[in-house]
C-alpha positions as CSV (number, residue, x, y, z in Angstrom):
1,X,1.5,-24.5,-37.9
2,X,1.5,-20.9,-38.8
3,X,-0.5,-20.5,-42.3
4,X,0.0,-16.7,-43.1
5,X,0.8,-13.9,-41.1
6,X,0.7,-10.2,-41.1
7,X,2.7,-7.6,-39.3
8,X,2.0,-4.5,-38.2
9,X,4.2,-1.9,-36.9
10,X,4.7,1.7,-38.0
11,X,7.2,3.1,-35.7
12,X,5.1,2.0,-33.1
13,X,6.9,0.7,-29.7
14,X,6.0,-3.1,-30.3
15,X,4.7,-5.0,-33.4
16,X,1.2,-6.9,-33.8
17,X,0.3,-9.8,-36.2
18,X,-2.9,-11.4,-37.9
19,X,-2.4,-15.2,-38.5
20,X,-4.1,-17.4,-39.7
21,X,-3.3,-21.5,-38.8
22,X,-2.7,-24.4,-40.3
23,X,-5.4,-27.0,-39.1
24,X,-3.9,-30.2,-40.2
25,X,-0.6,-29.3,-39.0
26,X,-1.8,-27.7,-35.8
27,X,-4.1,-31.1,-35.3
28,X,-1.3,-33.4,-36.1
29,X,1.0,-31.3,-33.5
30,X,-1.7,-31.5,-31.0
31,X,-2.0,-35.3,-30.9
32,X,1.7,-36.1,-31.2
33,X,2.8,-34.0,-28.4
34,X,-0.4,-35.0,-26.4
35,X,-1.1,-31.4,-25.9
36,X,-3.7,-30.9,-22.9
37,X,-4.0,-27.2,-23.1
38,X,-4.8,-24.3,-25.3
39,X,-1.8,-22.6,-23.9
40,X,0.5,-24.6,-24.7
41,X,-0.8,-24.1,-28.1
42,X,-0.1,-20.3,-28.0
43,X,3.4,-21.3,-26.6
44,X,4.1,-23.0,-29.3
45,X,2.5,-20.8,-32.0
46,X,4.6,-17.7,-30.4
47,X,7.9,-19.8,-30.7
48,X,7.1,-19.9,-34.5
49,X,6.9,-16.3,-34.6
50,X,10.0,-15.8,-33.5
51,X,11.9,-18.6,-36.1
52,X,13.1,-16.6,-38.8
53,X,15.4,-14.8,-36.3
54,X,17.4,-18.0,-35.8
55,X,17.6,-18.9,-40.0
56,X,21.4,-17.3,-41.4
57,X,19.3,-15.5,-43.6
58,X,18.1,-13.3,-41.3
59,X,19.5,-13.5,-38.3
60,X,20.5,-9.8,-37.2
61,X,18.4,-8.4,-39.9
62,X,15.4,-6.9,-37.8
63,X,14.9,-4.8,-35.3
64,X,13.8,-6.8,-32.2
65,X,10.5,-4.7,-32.0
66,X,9.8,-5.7,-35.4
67,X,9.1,-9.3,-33.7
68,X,5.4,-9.3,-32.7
69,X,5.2,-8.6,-29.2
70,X,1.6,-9.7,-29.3
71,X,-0.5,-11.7,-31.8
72,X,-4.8,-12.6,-32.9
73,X,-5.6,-15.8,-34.9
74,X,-8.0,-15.0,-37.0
75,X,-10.6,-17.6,-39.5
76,X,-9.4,-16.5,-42.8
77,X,-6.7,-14.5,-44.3
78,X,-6.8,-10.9,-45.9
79,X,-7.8,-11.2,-49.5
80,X,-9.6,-8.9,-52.3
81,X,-12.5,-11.2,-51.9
82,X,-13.2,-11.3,-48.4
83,X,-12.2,-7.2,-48.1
């Protein structure tokens, strides 16, 4: 679902994140789990956030404040060209 995704932290007390979404996937998701709300949306788009904590690779890794605490989707992600 989740397309790309930017953290940000610096020693702050809780992390942020840009992302940007996948609109097949998130459309597909939608319709198979006859989703009804835009909330369960965000549920499910926070639980992805969270993943990599559960993968071998890199579980124990990161602080638990380094996990976005709160998130904003945005249209497009950060490039050169769009500045």
């Amino acid at each position: 679902m989740i397309n790309q995704a930017m953290a940000y932290n610096d020693h702050k007390k809780y992390t942020t994140a840009l992302i940007t979404l996948n609109k097949k996937n998130i459309e597909d998701w939608i319709k198979k789990n006859s989703i009804d709300s835009a909330g369960k949306v965000l549920d499910k788009i926070r639980e992805e956030l969270i993943l990599f904590k559960q993968q071998k690779d890199f579980k124990n890794r990161f602080p638990e404040k380094w996990i976005p605490a709160n998130f904003q989707i945005i249209e497009e992600a950060f490039s050169e060209e769009n500045k």
